[in-house]
C-alpha positions, -999 to 999 in steps of 0.1 A, spaced: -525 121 432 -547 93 419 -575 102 442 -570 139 428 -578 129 394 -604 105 401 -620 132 418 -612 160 386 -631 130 366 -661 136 383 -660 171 385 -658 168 351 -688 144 345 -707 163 367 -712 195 345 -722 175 310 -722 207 293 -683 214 301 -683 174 284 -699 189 251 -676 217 252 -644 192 256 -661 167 225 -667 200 202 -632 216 208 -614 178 198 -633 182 166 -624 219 162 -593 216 163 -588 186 139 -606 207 111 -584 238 118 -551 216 119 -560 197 87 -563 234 69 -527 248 55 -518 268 70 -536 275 101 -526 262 136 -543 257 166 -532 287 178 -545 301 154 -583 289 160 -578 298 200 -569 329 186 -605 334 169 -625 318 195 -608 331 225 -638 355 226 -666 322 229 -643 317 260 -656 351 282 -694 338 277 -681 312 296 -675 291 330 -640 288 337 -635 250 332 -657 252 306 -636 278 287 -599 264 296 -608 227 290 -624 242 256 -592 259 245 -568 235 261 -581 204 238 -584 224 206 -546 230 214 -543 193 212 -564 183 188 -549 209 164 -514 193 168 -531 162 153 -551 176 125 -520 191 112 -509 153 97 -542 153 78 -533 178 54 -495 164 55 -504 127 47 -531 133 22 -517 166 3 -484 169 13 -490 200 26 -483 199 65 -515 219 82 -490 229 107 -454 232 117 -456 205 135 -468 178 107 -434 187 85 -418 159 92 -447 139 88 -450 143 52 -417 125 47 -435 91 44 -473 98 51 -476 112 19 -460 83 -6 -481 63 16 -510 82 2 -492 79 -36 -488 41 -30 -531 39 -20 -523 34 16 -534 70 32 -561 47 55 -533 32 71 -510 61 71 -540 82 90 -548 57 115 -510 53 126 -509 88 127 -539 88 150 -525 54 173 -491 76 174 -510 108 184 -528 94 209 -501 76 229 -479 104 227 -504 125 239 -514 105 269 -479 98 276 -471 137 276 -501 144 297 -495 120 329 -457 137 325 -477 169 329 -497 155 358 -469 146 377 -444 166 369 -462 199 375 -474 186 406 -440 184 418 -424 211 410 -447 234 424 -440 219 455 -410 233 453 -417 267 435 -443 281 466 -414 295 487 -399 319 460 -406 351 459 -400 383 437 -361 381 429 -368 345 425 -397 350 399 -375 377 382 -345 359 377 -374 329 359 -387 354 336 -347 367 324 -337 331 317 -370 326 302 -369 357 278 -328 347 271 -345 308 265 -371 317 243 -357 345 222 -323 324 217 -337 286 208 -369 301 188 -358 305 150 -329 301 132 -315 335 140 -302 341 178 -303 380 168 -344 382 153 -354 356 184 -339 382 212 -356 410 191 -387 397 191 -390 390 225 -376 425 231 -404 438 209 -432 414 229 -421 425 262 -421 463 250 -456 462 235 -465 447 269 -459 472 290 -483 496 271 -507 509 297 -505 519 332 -474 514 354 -481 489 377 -466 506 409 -475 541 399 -508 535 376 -494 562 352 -499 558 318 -472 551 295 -466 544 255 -503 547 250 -500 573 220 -531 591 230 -549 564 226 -577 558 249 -580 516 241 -541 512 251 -546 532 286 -554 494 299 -529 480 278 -526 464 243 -560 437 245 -547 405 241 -577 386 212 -567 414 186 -530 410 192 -531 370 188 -557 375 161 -536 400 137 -503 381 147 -516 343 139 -549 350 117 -551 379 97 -510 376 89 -520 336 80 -545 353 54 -522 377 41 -497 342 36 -522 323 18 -538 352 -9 -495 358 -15 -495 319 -26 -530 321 -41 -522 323 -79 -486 301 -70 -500 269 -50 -533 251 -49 -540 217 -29 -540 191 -42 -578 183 -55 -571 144 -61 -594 121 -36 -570 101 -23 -574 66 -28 -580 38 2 -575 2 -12 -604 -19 5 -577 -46 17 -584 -39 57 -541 -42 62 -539 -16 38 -567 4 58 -559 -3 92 -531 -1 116 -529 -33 126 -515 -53 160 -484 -65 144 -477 -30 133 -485 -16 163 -462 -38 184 -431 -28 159 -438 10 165 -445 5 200 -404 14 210 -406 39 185 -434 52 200 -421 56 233 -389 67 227 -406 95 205 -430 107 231 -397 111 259 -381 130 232 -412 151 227 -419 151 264 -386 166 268 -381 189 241 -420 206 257 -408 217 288 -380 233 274 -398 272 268 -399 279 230 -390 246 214 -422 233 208 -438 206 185 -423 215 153 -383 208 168 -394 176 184 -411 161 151 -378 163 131 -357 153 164 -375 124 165 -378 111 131 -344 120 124 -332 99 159 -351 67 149 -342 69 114 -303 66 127 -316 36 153 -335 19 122 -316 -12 104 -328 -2 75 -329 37 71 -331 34 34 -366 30 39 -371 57 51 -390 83 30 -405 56 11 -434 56 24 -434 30 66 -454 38 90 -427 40 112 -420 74 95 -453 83 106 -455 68 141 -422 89 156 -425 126 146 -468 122 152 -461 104 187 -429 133 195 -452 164 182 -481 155 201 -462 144 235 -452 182 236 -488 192 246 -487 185 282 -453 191 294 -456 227 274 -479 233 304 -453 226 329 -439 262 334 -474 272 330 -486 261 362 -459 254 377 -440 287 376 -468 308 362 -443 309 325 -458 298 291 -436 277 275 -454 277 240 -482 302 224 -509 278 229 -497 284 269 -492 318 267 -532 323 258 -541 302 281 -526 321 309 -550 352 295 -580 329 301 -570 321 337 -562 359 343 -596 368 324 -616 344 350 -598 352 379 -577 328 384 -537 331 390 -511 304 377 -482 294 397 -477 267 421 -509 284 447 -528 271 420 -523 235 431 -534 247 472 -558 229 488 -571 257 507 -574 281 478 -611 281 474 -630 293 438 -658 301 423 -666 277 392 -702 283 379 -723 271 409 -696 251 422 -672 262 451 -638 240 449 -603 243 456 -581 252 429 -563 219 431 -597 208 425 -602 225 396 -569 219 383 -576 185 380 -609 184 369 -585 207 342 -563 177 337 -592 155 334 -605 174 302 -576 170 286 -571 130 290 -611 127 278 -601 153 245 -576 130 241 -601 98 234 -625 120 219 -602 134 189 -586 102 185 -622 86 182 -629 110 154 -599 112 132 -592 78 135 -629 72 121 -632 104 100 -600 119 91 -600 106 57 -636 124 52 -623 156 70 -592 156 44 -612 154 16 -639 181 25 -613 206 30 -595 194 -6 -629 204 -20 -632 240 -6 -620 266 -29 -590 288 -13 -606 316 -25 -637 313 -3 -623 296 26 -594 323 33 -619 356 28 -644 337 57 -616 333 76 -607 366 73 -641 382 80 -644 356 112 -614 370 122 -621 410 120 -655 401 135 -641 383 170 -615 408 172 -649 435 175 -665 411 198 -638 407 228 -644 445 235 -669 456 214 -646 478 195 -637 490 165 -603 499 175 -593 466 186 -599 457 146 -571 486 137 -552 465 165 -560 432 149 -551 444 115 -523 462 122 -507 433 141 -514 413 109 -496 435 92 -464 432 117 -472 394 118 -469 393 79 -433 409 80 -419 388 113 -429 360 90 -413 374 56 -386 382 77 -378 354 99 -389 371 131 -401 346 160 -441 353 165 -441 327 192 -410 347 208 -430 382 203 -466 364 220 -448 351 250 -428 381 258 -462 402 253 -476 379 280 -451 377 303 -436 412 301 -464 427 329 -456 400 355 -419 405 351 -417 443 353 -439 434 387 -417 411 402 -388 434 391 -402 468 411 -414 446 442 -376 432 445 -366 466 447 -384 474 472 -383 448 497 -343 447 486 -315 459 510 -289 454 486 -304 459 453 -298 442 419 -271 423 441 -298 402 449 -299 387 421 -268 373 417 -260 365 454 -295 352 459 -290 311 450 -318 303 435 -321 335 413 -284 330 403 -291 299 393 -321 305 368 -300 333 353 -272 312 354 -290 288 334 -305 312 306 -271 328 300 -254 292 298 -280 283 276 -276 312 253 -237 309 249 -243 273 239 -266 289 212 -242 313 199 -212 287 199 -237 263 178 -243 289 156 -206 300 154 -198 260 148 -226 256 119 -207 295 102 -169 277 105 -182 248 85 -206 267 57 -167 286 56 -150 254 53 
């Protein structure tokens, strides 16, 4: 395993432009995090089209870090204007930002960072390991098997995403039905295309995840335009370095926190759907129970800071586990990724990690455990590069975006947006697409619908309907298969077990709003 990423390193090293790529996306993705509003998915979103110009490392370590460097840039905009620049940041805010009151955002941002970075790191060797392993153990199944995954992954992810078991099994109802626009996979006949000659390949993926996490984002902001403006105040660093810096003593008093945080976010990833924004509040709300003096809490400590920034970020890597593993996105961020190893030939799933599979990267011939690696290596270097910058720069970052005007910042975004939805394909249609999915986005968000339920089940709906129709086939017994099969009984097993635990939650949470 060690030898494996030692070698990934210098794969890595060896191609210093794929190095650039890695150093640009860590500060792409801290300036898209620290903006309201915007995610990281988001920026993928816009620059998935950079990604087809091109290698394959070069364009999956590229979109890869500015999923993790987006995570982080999200506590910018929550520590300094209490405004979390993602989901994820929420529970930040709680005690970054009367840090920031009390003249102590310095310190607040660079414990952010510290905590960041170590759950990041911790999630990603998890990720190393763990996805290592399980493939091992995921090579022998075959299409009932694969099936029987993708139920209990459509059950898991529609039922845990959102407050509302109902809208999340909707949504990924919806996904998985706007998936199979196109050709049948058996039969190549075409199929809910509406005469339309850009659906007869299917719905393209860039304007989907553009309209759905962009334009819809837009659409937000102008709504809150004449309601909500940042706040414009420069926060204020007092020039006493402990009030600046993160200091050892500090950092040996989070350190437990720290951990503990990162195993819940490490957790709380590879469970499909969850994602960064469960395991901030899980996290901050655990410690706060453990702490002697929870009073504290909300006051501004930078233990409050430390536990939902180590948890959030710790989700990155193991949120690749099903990913490459079982060839399942367990987030958004995944689920795009899994169009960029499709779009350069490569297939996820546990082949992925063969040692005889050989590939084509640039110049380069490798196996695609090779590659994988060199993958993984990418990731642990974006790491030290976005932690480098924001730890340095944050504080500049935050206050650059304070001083952009919303309403110049939102219309670029906006025209940035229509134009990489033209460039993927070169079409205008795929603009309709982008703005009509923008439109959808808009009301799934006014209406409490699950986006990141609707984006997986998009992805994953082709691969299931495949797996489905080559059961059948090979089947002597039909869907009996499924159930008398062992494994596959057991994934389903496990998605239906984990939706009636969902539904009596929900039940239990109704009995006591009656009582």
């Amino acid at each position: 395993m060690f030898v494996d990423l030692i070698g990934g390193f210098g794969t890595l090293f060896g191609d210093p432009v794929t190095v650039f790529f890695v150093v640009l996306a860590a500060l792409i993705g801290i300036v898209f995090g620290a903006l309201p509003g915007l995610t990281a998915s988001a920026a993928i979103a816009m620059l998935l089209p950079l990604s087809f110009h091109m290698g394959a490392l070069q364009a999956l370590a590229f979109l890869y870090v500015i999923g993790k460097s987006g995570r982080y840039g999200g506590s910018i905009a929550a520590i300094l204007f209490n405004t979390p620049g993602t989901a994820a940041s929420a529970a930040t805010m709680q005690d970054g930002f009367p840090m920031t009151q009390a003249g102590r955002s310095g310190k607040a941002l660079r414990t952010a960072t510290v905590a960041s970075i170590f759950g990041d790191y911790f999630g990603e060797f998890i990720l190393i390991f763990g996805a290592v392993y399980i493939a091992s153990f995921t090579k022998t199944f075959g299409p009932t098997q694969y099936f029987s995954i993708y139920v209990m992954a459509f059950v898991v992810i529609g039922s845990v995403v959102g407050n509302s078991i109902l809208k999340g099994l909707l949504s990924t109802v919806f996904g998985g039905l706007v998936g199979l626009i196109g050709e049948d996979v058996i039969t190549g006949e075409q199929r809910m295309t509406l005469g339309i000659p850009e659906l007869e390949s299917g719905m393209a993926l860039v304007p989907l995840l553009i309209g759905v996490f962009v334009i819809s984002e837009v659409i937000v902001q102008a709504e809150k335009a004449a309601k909500v403006t940042l706040n414009k105040t420069n926060p204020t660093l007092v020039d006493q370095p402990d009030n600046n810096y993160f200091t050892w003593n500090e950092f040996k008093k989070c350190f437990p926190i720290m951990c503990r945080s990162s195993m819940i976010g490490s957790v709380i990833g590879m469970m499909p759907g969850l994602g960064s924004s469960v395991a901030c509040f899980v996290a901050y709300g655990e410690e706060k129970r453990r702490s002697k003096t929870p009073e504290k809490w909300g006051t501004g400590i930078v233990e409050g800071v430390a536990a939902p920034e180590s948890a959030n970020n710790a989700v990155s890597g193991p949120s690749m586990i099903p990913l490459l593993s079982l060839g399942i996105p367990g987030s958004t961020i995944a689920a795009v990724l899994i169009g960029v190893f499709i779009i350069h030939g490569l297939q996820v799933g546990p082949q992925i990690f063969d040692d005889q599979n050989q590939i084509i990267v640039g110049v380069q011939v490798m196996t695609s455990r090779e590659f994988i690696f060199a993958l993984f290596a990418a990731g642990l270097v974006g790491i030290a590069a976005y932690g480098i910058i924001g730890y340095w720069a944050a504080p500049l970052i935050g206050r650059t975006i304070a001083l952009i005007p919303q309403n110049y910042l939102y219309p670029f975004i906006f025209a940035t947006a229509i134009a990489a939805s033209f460039s993927s394909r070169s079409s205008i249609a795929d603009v309709g697409f982008a703005i009509f999915f923008g439109v959808i986005g808009y009301g799934m968000r006014r209406t409490n619908f699950s986006a990141a339920a609707f984006i997986i089940a998009f992805v994953l709906a082709g691969n299931m309907e495949e797996a489905f129709r080559q059961a059948m086939m090979i089947s002597d017994n039909g869907l009996l298969d499924f159930v008398t099969e062992p494994i596959s009984a057991s994934f389903l097993a496990i998605g239906l077990g984990m939706l009636a635990f969902r539904i009596s939650k929900q039940l239990r949470k109704i009995k006591v709003a009656k009582n």
